[in-house]
C-alpha positions as CSV (number, residue, x, y, z in Angstrom):
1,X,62.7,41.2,0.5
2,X,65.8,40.5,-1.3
3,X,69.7,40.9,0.1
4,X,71.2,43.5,-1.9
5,X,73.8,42.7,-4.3
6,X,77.6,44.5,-4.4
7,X,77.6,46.2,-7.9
8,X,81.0,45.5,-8.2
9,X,83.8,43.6,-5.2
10,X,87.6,43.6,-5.0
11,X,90.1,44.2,-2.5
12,X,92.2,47.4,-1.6
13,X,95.6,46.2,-0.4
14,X,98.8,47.9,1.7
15,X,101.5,46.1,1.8
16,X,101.1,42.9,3.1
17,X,97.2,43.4,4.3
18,X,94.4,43.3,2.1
19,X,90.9,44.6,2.5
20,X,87.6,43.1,1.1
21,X,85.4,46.2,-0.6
22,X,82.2,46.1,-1.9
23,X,80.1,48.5,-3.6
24,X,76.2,49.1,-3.4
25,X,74.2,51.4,-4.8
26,X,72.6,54.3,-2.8
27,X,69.3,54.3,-4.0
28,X,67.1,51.5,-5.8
29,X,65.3,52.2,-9.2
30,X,61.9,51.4,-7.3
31,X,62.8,54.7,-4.8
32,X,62.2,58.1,-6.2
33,X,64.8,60.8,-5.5
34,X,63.9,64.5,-5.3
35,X,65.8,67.8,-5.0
36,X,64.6,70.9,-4.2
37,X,65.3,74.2,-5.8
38,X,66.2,77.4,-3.6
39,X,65.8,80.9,-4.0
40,X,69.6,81.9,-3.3
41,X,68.4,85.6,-1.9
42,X,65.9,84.5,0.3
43,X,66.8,80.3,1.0
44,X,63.2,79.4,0.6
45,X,62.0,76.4,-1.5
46,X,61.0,77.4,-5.2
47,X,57.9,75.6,-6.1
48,X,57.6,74.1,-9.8
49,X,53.8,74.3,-10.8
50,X,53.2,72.7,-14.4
51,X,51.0,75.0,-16.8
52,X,49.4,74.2,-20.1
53,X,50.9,75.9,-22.6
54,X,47.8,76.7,-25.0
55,X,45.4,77.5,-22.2
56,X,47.3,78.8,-19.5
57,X,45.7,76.2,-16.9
58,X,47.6,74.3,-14.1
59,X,48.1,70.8,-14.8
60,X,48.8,67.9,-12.3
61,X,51.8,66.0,-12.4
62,X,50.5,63.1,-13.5
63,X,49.0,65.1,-17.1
């Protein structure tokens, strides 16, 4: 596995002490990132179903 690299470094200074920073990023492009949409009345998960649009069939995500 590979060290992560800082996206970007610098230093946040007050007065006469100064801080090393570095920045990462949260998520690689490798991990997927989902969300889930809520009904607001009832708080339950809304499911997302994908349908053909000429015959009407479910289709898997993958087409």
């Amino acid at each position: 596995m590979v060290a992560p690299r800082a996206n970007w470094k610098g230093y946040i200074k007050f007065g006469e002490v100064a801080f090393p920073i570095a920045l990462y990023t949260a998520a690689s492009s490798s991990e997927r990132i989902a969300f889930n949409t809520l009904n607001r009345k009832t708080g339950n998960r809304v499911r997302r179903e994908f349908v053909d649009s000429e015959t009407g069939d479910p289709v898997d995500r993958e087409g």
